[in-house]
N, C-alpha and C positions, 0 to 999 in steps of 0.2 A: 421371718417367713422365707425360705426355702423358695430359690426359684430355679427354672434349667430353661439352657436357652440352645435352641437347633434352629436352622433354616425352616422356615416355613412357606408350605407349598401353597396355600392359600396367600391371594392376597387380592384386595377388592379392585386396586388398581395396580398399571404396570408401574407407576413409579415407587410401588413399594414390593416388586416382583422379588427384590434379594432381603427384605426385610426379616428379623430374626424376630419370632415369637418365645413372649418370657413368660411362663405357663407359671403361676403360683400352685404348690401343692396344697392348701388350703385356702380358698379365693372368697372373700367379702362376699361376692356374688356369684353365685354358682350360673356355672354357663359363659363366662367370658374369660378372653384372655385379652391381654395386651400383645402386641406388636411394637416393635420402635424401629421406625423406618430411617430413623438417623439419632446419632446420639442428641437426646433434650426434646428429640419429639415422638414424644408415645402418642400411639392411636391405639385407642379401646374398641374391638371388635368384640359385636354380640354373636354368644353361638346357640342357638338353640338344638333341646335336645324335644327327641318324640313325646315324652311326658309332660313338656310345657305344650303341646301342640294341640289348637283350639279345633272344639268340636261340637258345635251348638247348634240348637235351635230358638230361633226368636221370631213372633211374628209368624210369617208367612217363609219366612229365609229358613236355611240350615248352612251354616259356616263351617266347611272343609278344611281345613289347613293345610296340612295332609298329604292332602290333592290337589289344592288351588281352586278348590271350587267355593263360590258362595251360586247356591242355588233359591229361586221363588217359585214359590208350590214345585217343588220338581224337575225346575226349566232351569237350565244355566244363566245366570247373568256375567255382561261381559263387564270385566272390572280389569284395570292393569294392574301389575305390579304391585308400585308403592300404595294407593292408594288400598289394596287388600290386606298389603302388611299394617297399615293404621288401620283398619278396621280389626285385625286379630288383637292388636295391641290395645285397642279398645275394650273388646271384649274377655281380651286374659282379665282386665282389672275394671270390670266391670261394675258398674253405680258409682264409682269413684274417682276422681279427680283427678286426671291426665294434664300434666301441665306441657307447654308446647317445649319447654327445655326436655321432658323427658322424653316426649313423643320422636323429638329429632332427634335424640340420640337412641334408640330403640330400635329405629325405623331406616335413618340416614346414618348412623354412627355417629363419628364424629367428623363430619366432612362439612366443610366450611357451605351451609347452604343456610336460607334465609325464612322467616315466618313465610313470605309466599308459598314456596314449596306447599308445607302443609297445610296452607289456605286451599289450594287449588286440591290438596289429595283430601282434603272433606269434602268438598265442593263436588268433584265426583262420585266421593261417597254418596250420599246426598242424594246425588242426582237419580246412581244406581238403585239406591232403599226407596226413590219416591219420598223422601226427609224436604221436608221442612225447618229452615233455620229459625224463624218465628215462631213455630210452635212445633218442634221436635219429636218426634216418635223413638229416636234412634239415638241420635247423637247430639247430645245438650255441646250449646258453647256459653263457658265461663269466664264472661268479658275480660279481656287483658290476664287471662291464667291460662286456660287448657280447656279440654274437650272431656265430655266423659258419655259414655251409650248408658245409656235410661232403660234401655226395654229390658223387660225379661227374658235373661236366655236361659237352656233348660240343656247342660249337657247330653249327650248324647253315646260319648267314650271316653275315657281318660287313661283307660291300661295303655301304653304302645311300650314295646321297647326303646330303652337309647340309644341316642343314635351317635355314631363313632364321633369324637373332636375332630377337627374342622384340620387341625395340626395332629393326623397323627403318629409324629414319631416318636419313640418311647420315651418314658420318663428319669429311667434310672441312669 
């Protein structure tokens, strides 16, 4: 596999601010690229493009992505952050089995963080959906596996353009 490597302008922290990105021209997974912020330690950064970009309705909600909005009947709910990106993440792979190894590396990367983390960003979630961990509406948990959203959602859009890499300077 063919890789090319330039200075990359992106980077999630400063201590990886001169880190060089090794872009595969055919990638296992489309949408990521590696970084190696020193020789023997790669970090795998997700990139997402506007075509993977969630756009639902479920319940009483309509999940924005987009825009950063998750709205009820209409009305904005306030959600932070992380705890929005696990709810897309949820609902990209929806009725199916989100393990917490894959949730934190989707959501956090790969940055040295702990099952609380996404204890506490369901636990939000949760709270925002009016969820129930006993009897779940939303978000099932899969004792000692992962999380997976139960409801039905009902796209809403899925044409968007893509959207530039994250690293873009050219390939050749």
């Amino acid at each position: 596999m063919a890789l090319v490597a330039w200075p990359c302008p992106f980077t999630p922290h400063k201590r990886l601010y001169d880190s060089f990105c090794l872009v595969a021209r055919q990638t296992p997974s489309p949408g990521r690229l590696t970084c190696q912020a020193a020789p023997g330690q790669p970090v795998e950064v997700q990139l997402q493009t506007f075509t993977d970009v969630v756009r639902v309705h479920f319940d009483t909600f309509e999940l924005d992505e987009a825009n950063a909005l998750l709205l009820r009947e209409g009305k904005p709910v306030a959600l932070a952050p992380t705890p929005f990106a696990v709810l897309c993440a949820l609902v990209r792979q929806s009725g199916s089995l989100l393990t917490k190894n894959a949730l934190l590396d989707e959501v956090w990367g790969h940055r040295f963080v702990s099952e609380s983390v996404l204890k506490t960003a369901i636990s939000e979630l949760r709270t925002a959906l009016r969820d129930d961990a006993r009897q779940p509406r939303f978000i099932e948990t899969v004792l000692r596996r992962g999380y997976r959203f139960i409801a039905v959602a009902t796209a809403l859009s899925t044409t968007r353009p893509a959207r530039a890499s994250l690293c873009s300077s050219p390939m050749s």
